[in-house]
N, C-alpha and C positions, 0 to 999 in steps of 0.2 A: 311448425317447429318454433323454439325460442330464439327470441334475439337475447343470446349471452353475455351483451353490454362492451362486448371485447372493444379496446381502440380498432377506431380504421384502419386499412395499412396497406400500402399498394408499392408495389414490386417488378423486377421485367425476370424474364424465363430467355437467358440467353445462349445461344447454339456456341460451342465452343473451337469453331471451325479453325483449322490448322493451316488450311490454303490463305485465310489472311490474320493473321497468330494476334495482331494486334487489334482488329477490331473487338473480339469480343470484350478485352479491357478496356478500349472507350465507348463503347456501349454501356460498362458498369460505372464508366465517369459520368456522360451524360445523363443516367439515372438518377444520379449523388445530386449533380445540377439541376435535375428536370424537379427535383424534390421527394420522389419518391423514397421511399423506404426498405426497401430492400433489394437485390441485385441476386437472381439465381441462377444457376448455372446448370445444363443438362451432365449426366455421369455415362457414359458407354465406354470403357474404357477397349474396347474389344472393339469399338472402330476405328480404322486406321486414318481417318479422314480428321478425329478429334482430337484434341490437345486432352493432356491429361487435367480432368477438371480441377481434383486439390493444387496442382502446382498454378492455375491458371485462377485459383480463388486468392491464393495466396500473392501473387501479381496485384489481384485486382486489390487486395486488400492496402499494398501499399502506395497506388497510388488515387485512393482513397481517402477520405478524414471520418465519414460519419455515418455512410451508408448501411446495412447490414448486409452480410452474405453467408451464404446455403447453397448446393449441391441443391439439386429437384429433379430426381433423388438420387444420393449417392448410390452407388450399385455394390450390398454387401457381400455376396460373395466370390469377389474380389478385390475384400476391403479386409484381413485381417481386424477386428474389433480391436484388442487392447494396443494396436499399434496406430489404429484412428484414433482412438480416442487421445491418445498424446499428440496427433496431430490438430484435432480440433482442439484440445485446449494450448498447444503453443498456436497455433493461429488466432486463437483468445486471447491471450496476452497480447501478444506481438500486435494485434489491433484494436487493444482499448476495449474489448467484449463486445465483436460487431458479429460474431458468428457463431448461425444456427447450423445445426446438424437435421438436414435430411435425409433421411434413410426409403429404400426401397429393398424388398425381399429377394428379388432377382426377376429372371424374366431372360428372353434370349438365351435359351440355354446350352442351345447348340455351340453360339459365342463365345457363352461365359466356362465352358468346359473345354475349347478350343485354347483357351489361354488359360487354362490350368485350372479353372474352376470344378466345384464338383456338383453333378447334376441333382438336384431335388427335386419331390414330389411337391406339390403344394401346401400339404401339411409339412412334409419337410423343412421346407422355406418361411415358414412361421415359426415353426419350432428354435428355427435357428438364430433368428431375428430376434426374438422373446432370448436364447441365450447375449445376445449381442450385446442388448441392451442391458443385463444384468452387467458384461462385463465392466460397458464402457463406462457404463456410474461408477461402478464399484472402483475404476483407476479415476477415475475423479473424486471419489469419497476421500479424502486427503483427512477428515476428521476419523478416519479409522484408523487405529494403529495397526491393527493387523493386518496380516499378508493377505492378499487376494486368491481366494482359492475359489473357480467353477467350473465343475464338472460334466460339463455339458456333452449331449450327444453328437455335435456339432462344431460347436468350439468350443476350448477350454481355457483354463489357465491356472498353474499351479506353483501357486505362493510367490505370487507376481507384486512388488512393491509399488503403493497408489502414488501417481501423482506425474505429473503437474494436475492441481484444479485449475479449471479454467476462469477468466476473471471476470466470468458472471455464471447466473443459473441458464447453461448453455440449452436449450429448449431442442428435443427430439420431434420432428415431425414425419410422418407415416404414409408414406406413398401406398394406396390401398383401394380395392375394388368389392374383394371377397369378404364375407360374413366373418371369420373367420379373425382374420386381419383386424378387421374394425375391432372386434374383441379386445382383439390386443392392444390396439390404440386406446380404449377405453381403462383398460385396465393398468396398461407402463407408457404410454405416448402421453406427449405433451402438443401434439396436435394432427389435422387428416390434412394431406395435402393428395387431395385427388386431380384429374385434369377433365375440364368441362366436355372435352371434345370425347371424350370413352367413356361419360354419363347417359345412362338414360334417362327417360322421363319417370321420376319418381326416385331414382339413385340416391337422389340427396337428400331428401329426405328420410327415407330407408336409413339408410347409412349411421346419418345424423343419431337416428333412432337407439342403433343397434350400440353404436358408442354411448350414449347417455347411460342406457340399461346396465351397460359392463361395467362403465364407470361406478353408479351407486352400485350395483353390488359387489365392487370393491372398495366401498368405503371411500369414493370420489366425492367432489363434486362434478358435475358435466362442462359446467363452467372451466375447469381448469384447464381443460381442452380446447386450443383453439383451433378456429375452421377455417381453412386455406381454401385456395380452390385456383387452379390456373384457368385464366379466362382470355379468347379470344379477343386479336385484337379488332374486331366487327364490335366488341360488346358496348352498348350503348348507359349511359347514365340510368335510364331508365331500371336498367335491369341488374347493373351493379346495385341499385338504391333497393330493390324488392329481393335480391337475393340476401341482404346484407339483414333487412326488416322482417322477412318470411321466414328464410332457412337459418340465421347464424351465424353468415358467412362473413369473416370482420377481415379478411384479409385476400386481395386480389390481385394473382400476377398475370400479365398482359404479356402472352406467346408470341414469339415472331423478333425478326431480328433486323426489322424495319425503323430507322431514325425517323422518321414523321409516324409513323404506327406511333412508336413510346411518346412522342410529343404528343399528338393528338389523347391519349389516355393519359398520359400526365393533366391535361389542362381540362379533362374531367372532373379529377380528384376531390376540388374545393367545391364543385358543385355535391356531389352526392355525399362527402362528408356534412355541407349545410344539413339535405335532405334526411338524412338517419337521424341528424342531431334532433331536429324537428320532430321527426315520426317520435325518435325517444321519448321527447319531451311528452308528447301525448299519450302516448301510453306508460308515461310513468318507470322507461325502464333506466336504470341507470348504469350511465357508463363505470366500466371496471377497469382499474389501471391492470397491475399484474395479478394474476389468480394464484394464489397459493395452492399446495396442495393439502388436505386435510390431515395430515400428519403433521406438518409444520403449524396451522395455526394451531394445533393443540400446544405446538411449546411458545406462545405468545404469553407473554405476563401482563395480569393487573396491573391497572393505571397508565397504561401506554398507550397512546391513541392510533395506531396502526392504522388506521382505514381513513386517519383525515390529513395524513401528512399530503404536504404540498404536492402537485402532480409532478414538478421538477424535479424532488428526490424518493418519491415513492416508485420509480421503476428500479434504479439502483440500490434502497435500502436493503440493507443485509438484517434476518430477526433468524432466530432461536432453531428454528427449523429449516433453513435456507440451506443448499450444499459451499455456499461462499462462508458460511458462519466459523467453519473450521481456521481461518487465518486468525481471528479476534479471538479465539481462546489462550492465544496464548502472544507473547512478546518476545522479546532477545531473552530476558530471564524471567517473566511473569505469568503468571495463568490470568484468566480473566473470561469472566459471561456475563456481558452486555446485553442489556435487553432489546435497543434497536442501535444496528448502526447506521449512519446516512454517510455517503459518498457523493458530496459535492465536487461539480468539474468546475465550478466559475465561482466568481465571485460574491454573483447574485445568487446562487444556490448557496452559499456561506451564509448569507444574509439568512436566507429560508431557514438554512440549518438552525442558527441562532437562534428563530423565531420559536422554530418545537422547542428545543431547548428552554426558552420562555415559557412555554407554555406546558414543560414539564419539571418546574422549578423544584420539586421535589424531589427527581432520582437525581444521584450522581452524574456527571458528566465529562467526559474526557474529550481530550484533544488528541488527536492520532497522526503521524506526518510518517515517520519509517517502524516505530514500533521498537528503538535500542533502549532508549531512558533507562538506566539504572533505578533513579525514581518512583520508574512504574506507575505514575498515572493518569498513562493515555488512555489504560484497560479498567475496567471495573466489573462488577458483579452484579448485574441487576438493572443498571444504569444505558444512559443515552453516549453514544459515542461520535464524534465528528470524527471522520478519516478523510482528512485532506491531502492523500495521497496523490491523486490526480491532478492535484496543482504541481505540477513538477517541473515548470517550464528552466531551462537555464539559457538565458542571451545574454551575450555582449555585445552592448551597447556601443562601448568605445575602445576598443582593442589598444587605444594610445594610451589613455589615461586609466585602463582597467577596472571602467566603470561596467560594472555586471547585474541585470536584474534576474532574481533566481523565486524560484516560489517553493513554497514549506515544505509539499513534497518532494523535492529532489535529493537526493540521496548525494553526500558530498564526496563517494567515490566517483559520482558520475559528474559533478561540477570539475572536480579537479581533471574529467579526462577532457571534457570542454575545454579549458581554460587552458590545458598543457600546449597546445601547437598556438597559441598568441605569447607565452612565455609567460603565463600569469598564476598565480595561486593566491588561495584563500588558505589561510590557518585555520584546520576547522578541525578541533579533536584528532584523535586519536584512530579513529575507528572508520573505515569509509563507509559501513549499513548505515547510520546515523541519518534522522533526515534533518533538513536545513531547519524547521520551525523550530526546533526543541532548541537546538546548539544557537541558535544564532538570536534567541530573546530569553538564554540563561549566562551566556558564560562565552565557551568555546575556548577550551585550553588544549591544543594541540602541539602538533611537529614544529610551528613555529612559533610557541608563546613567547621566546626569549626574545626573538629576532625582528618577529614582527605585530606581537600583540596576542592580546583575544579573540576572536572572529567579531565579537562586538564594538570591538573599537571602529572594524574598518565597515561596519554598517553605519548605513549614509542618509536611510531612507528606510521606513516601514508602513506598507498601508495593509489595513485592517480595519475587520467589521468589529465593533462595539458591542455589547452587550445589549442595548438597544438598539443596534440593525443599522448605526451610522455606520456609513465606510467614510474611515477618514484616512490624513499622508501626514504619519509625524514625521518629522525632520530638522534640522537648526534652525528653523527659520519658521515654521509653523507646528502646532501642538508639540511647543519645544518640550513640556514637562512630560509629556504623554513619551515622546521619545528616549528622555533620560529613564523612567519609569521599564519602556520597553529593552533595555539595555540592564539586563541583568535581575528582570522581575515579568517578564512579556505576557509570562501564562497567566497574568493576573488581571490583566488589561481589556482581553478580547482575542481573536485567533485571526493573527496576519497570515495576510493573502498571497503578499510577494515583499522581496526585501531588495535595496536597491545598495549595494557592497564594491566600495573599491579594492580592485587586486590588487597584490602585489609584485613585481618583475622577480621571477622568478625562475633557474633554468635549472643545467645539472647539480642534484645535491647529495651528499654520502650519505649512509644509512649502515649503522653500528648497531652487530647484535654481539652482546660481551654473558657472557655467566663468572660469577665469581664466585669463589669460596668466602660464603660469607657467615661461616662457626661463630666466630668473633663478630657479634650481629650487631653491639653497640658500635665497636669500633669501624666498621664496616658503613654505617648508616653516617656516623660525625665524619668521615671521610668522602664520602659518599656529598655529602650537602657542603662539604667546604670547598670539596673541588669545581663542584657544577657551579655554585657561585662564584668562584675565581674566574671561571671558563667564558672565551669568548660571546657575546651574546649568540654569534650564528651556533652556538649547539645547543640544543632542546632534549629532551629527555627523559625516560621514566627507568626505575627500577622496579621489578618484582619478588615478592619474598611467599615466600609460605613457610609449610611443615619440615621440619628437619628429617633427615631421613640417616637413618643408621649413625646419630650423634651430626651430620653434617649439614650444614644449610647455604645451598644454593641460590643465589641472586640472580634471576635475569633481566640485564639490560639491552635498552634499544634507545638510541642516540640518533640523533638527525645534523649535519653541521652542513648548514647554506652555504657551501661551497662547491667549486666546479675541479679546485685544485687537489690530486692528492699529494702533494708534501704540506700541502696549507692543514687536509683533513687531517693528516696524520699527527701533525704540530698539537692541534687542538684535541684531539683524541688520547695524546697518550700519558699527559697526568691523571687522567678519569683509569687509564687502562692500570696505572699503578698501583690504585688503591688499594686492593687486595689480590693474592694469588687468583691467574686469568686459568679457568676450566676451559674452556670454551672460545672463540673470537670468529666474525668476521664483518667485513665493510665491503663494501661494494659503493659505488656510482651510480647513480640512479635521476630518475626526477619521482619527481613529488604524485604524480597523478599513478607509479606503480608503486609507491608505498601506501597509499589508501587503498590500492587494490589487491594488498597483501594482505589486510585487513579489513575484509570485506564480506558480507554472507546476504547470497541472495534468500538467504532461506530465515527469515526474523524467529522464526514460528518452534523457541527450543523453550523459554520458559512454560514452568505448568506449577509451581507453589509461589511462595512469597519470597523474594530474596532480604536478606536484611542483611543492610549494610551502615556504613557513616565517613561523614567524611567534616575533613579539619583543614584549616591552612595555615603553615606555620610560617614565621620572618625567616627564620634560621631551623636548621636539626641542630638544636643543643644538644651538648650533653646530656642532658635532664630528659629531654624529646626522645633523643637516640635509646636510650634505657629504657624507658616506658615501651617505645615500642619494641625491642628486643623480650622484654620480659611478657608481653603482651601474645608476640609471637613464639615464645617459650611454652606458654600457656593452653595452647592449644585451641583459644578461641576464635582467632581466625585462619582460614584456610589461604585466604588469598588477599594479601596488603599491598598497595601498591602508592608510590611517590613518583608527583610527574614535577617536572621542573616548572616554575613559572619565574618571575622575575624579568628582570630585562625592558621591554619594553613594555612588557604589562606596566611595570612601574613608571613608566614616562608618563602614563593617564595619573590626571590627580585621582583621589579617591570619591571626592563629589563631584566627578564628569559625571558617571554613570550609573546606574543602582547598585551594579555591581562594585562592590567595594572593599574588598580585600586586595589592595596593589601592592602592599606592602610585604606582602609575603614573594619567599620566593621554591615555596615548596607548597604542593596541594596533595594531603593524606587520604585513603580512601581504601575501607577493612570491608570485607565480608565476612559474616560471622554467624554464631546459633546462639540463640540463649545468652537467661541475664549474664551469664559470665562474662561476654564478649560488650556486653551495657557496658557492666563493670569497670570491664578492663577500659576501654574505651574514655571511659570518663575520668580515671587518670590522667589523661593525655590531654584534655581539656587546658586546666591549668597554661598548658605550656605551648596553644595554639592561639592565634590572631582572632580566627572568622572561621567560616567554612563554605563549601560553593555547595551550592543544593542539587546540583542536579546528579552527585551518587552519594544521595544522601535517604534513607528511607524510612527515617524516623518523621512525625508527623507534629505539629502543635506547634504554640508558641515559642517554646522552648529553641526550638530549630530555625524559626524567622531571628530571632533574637542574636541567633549565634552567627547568622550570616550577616546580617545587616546591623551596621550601627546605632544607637536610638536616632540620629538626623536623619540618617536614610530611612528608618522605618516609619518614623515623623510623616515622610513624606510623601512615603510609599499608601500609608493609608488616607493622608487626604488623597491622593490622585485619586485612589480605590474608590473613595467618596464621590470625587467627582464625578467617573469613569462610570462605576460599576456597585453604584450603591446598594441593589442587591444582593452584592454578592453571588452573581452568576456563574462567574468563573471562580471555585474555589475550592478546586480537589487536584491543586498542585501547589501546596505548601500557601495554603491563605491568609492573603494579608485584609485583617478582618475590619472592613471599614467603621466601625461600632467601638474599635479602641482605641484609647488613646495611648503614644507612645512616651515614654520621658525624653524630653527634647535633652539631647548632649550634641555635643562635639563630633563631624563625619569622622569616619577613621582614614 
């Protein structure tokens, strides 16, 4: 038989005994430590002696970090399919994508009918299995919109809505003896995990056989299939190294529930991984990271080098045919098809990342951290994508002084629930999906811009890999220009890895939701901006406008005021509540870390066209301002306009601190719109705006640098650029194009 090139991979098969509940989870810890690679669990749910395996996988999982874990083999019929398969893929998430699915057809039947199972024939029990497996994809196909409908003799399920997917291509492996079985593994498995000790002499090869066969004539490769095998713990180097060289067998779990057993096979390992290496070597075979299946690499695109990506990020990479590919189609508002994604957990895999990226200077490439950007270009078409999701660490550091080190992925509903029992908060937008990379090296105009800034001001510290593969630490005191640059231009620099942020003290605060009749939409708007500038700095705020409806037009507002007092909130609240006839009111007491989780969606994945939008930052709503846009919103070309308050302490930063350089305003505009009409309309309003902040802005070109940044700050944005990133690597979010030169003026 072929050696299939599969990695080595070695595992323990652990009894899940109930007389001492805890050994078998440190048995799966010792594993983690011993080095092995996977940790499996027996399934008999029908004996009274055993712990029930999924709760006891689920244990093990968390006190865990890196190990994988599987059932061997679950027992399915008394495993409902569409309700494991939400089980295995929340134990997917919840562990970082450390769990495999093994399945077994049945067996014990008298058992499994005694606990309400239903007896099968052996073709039965294939039959059923073959449905299982259609179900349990199909509630993990998450890229299908449509309902789940299988009509099975066996099991069913009728117009069943998919999902959770799991946070990897969660891998099916196939407890199996009979001809019959193999077929089936050949045909829907993704691997045979038989056990040594119920083989005969010749089994595995056979076996081996009859899967290859099924495979090509379903249009496999054989390869795709990986070969398990539970192997006693008596089995010697020797015969690990010839099963692995003769039959195929790339992965080996060691039976028995003995702590010197699993030592003792542990400290095998390095030897007989040496010896295959070697044999390989001589015979020419090469090792294969993950096998696709042959459906997917048909959706692989030209010019992408799929097969020579780093070994680091080619077990994670997400391509075209993957069942993880379904989250990158789309954003908070954007559609998008990427031709590979890479999913770095470190730092040095950021480096890797950068390097394809290098080495495919010609597609598009995005930066990925939660997927909100109005912007929209973390997603692309065609292109390479970093999704530095996985960087999501959030610590503190120094709970005194609210020194916080957070990394790109973390999503700032989740920092703010961190940070709430130290009494601390970050100003971080508006929105808690948001992840920390995008907000915190564009802008970050949030619940507390008045009060306490932009989330940029109170970064303190940014390190990041470079467009050439340096990891450096800007800061005040080292690559000070590179840190002014990352403050309000970051995507143009390279893709920070962690940001080092001090909080702010920060405890109970009100939260105002007001609707106004807002008919009289100039007057409403020049009211609207003279009062929120009059207003204590502790109150922050946006209004919302759209379409008129039956001659009427409704404003909704939502107000945040940094206080713990309500006759203080109310003081401060209620010239804003004058402005115009209140439809609508209420405040409530609150903290900070449950209003970003009022605005919050676990689910990113709603854009699917192009959203087009713009946005402005004005000193004041003039007169002139307020008209424009009343007439603008008269017009019918945007649907959705919104004004967030800024001002305040935004304005205590000069304007040449940071790149970001509109302080002077105290109002940031931001339309959604179709068609030149809404250009149009839009460019009216120009005239009577400061700058604009790019990141809900989705216009593209010079034109849009120009508007945000001053000629000093663009001056200087493209030498960094020069410096930094003279190719121009990073530059499919708004590029600052190191090739031009800017007219030197005055910062604003």
């Amino acid at each position: 038989m072929p050696d299939y090139g599969h990695p080595l991979r070695f595992g323990s098969f652990i009894t899940p005994t109930a007389a001492s509940p805890q050994r078998p989870v440190e048995l799966a810890v010792l594993s983690e430590k011993l080095g092995l690679d996977l940790a499996t669990f027996q399934d008999h749910p029908y004996q009274p002696s055993f712990l029930d395996t999924w709760t006891l996988m689920s244990y093990a999982a968390a006190r865990t970090e890196r190990i994988q874990l599987s059932g061997n083999v679950l027992n399915l019929p008394l495993r409902q399919p569409a309700v494991l398969a939400k089980s295995v893929a929340s134990l997917d998430l919840l562990s970082g994508g450390r769990v495999a699915l093994g399945l077994g057809a049945g067996g014990f039947w008298d058992a499994i009918e005694a606990y309400g199972g239903t007896r099968l024939t052996p073709g039965e029990s294939v039959d059923a299995l073959a449905e299982a497996l259609t179900i349990i994809r199909g509630v993990w196909d998450t890229a299908d919109r449509s309902v789940l409908a299988v009509d099975g003799a066996h099991h069913r399920v009728r117009g069943a809505k998919r999902g959770p997917a799991p946070a990897h291509d969660v891998p099916i492996w196939l407890g199996a003896l009979k001809p019959r079985m193999l077929r089936l593994i050949g045909r829907a498995g993704d691997g045979w995990l038989p056990s040594m000790a119920y083989l005969q002499p010749g089994d595995l090869a056979r076996g081996m056989g009859v899967i290859d066969e099924a495979a090509r004539d379903a249009g496999r490769d054989p390869a795709e299939i990986v070969r398990l095998l539970n192997v006693g713990p008596d089995t010697g180097a020797d015969e690990l190294v010839r099963l692995a060289v003769e039959d195929g067998v790339s992965t080996f779990i060691v039976v028995g529930d003995d702590e010197g057993g699993l030592r003792r096979f542990a400290a095998l390992t390095g030897d007989v991984r040496e010896r295959v290496a070697e044999a390989r070597a001589s015979s020419g075979v090469r090792e294969r990271g993950r096998v696709r299946r042959t459906s997917a690499l048909a959706r692989r695109l030209p010019g992408i080098g799929y097969d020579d990506l780093p070994a680091d990020l080619a077990e994670r990479a997400v391509e075209p045919g993957d069942p993880a590919y379904a989250r990158y189609t789309s954003s908070y508002l954007r559609g998008g098809a990427p031709g590979l994604v890479l999913r770095p957990r470190s730092v040095a895999e950021v480096r890797s990342a950068v390097a394809v990226a290098r080495g495919h200077r010609e597609l598009p490439l995005g930066v990925l951290s939660a997927g909100h950007g109005i912007s929209g270009r973390s997603l692309n078409r065609g292109g390479l994508v970093i999704d530095v999701s996985a960087l999501d660490s959030i610590e503190v550091l120094d709970p005194d002084t609210g020194r916080v080190r957070l990394g790109p992925g973390a999503r700032w509903a989740d920092v703010a629930r961190v940070l709430a029992p130290h009494g601390l908060a970050i100003s971080s937008g508006d929105y808690g999906g948001v992840g920390v990379g995008g907000l915190a090296t564009a802008g970050g105009i949030g619940w507390f811009a008045r009060s306490h800034g932009l989330t940029i001001d109170h970064v303190t510290a940014v390190e990041m890999v470079l467009a050439d593969g340096r990891v450096v630490r800007a800061d005040a005191e080292q690559e000070t220009d590179l840190f002014w640059g990352m403050r309000g231009a970051g995507a143009n620099f390279g893709i920070a890895t962690s940001f080092e942020v001090t909080a702010a003290r920060v405890g109970t605060i009100a939260f105002a939701q007001l609707a106004f009749d807002a008919s009289d939409t100039a007057a409403f708007l020049e009211r609207w901006g003279r009062e929120l500038e009059a207003a204590d700095r502790s109150v922050t705020g946006q209004v919302v406008l759209g379409a008129r409806r039956d001659g009427a037009r409704v404003a909704q507002a939502m107000l945040v005021v940094d206080s713990e007092d309500p006759d203080t909130v109310i003081a401060r609240l209620q010239p804003i509540a004058e402005i115009a006839p209140l439809l609508e009111q209420q405040a409530v007491l609150t903290t900070y870390d449950q209003v970003m989780g009022l605005f919050s969606s676990d689910d990113p994945q709603r854009g699917r066209g192009e959203p087009h939008s713009h946005s402005g930052l004005a000193d004041h709503l003039s007169p002139a301002l307020a008209a424009e846009v009343a007439d603008l919103l008269d017009a019918g070309t945007s649907y959705f306009f919104s004004i967030r308050a800024v001002g305040g302490a935004v304005a205590d930063v000069a304007s040449a601190a940071t790149a970001y350089a509109g302080r002077n305003a105290a109002f940031s505009l931001s339309g959604f719109g179709t068609g030149p009409a809404f250009d149009a309309a839009w460019e009216r309003l120009v005239p009577h705006l400061s700058g604009s902040y790019l990141s809900f802005e989705t216009g593209t070109g010079p034109l849009w640098l120009e508007r945000a940044f001053p000629p000093a700050h663009l001056a200087r944005l493209r030498e960094l650029k020069r410096r930094y990133d003279p190719t121009g690597l990073f530059r499919d979010n708004f590029f600052v194009d190191p090739t031009v030169d800017a007219v030197e003026g005055p910062a604003a």
